[in-house]
N, C-alpha and C positions, 0 to 999 in steps of 0.2 A: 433482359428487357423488362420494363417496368409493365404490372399492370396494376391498376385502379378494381377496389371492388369495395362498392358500396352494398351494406349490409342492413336490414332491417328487422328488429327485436318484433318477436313475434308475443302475441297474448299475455303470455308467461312469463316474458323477458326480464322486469323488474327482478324476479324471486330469484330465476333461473342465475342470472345473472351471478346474486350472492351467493347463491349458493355453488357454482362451479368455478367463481373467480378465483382461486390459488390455482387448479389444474390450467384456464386460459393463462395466468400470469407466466409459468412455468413454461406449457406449449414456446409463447413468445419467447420467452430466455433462452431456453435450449434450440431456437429457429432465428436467433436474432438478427442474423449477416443476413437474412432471407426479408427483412423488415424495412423499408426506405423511410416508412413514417407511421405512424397508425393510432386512433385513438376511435372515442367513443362521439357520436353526436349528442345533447343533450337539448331538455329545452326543459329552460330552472335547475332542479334538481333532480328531473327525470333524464332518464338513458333513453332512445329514440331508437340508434342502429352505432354503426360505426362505420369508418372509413379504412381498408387498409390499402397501404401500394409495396407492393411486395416484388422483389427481386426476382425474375423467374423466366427459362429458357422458352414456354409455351404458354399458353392456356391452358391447356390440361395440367399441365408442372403445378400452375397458381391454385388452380383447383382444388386439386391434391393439398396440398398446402392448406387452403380453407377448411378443407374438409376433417383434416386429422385435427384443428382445433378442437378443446372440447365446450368451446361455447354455440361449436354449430353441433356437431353431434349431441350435445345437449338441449337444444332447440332453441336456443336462445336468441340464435339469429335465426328467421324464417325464410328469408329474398335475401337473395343473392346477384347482383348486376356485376360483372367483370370484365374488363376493358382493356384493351392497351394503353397504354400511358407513356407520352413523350413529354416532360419536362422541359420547356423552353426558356422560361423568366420567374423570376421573383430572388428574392434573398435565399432559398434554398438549392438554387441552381447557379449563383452566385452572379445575379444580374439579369442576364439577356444571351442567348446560345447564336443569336442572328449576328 
């Protein structure tokens, strides 16, 4: 089941960010079938949070998952919102599911 988890850079975030970005890049490599889409939010040239939806049996599963990132154990992401997520329409669901 998919869930949705919206993420939000905390204080720090900018710095943190560069500096543990090869370990996050890596996390997602080695998790990538666990990945449905994922990127960062921005606004201009600042990072803000990120978005991921991630492939995953429970909430707890998805969690787990966020958690072993090293952009959240690194504090870079502060809030954490996680959802269930059904995919109905658009071009990545290949149209309309109705």
């Amino acid at each position: 089941m998919p869930y949705a988890i919206m993420l939000w850079d905390g204080p720090d975030g900018a710095a943190l960010r560069q500096e543990h970005l090869a370990a996050h890049l890596a996390y997602v490599e080695a998790n990538l079938s666990r990945y449905l889409v994922a990127g960062p939010f921005r606004e201009g040239d600042a990072f803000r949070g990120s978005l991921l939806v991630l492939d995953a049996g429970t909430e707890a599963e998805a969690r787990a998952l966020l958690e072993g990132d090293p952009y959240w154990t690194a504090g870079v992401w502060t809030e954490a919102r996680v959802e269930p997520f059904r995919p109905v329409a658009g071009s990545w669901v290949g149209g309309k599911t109705w």
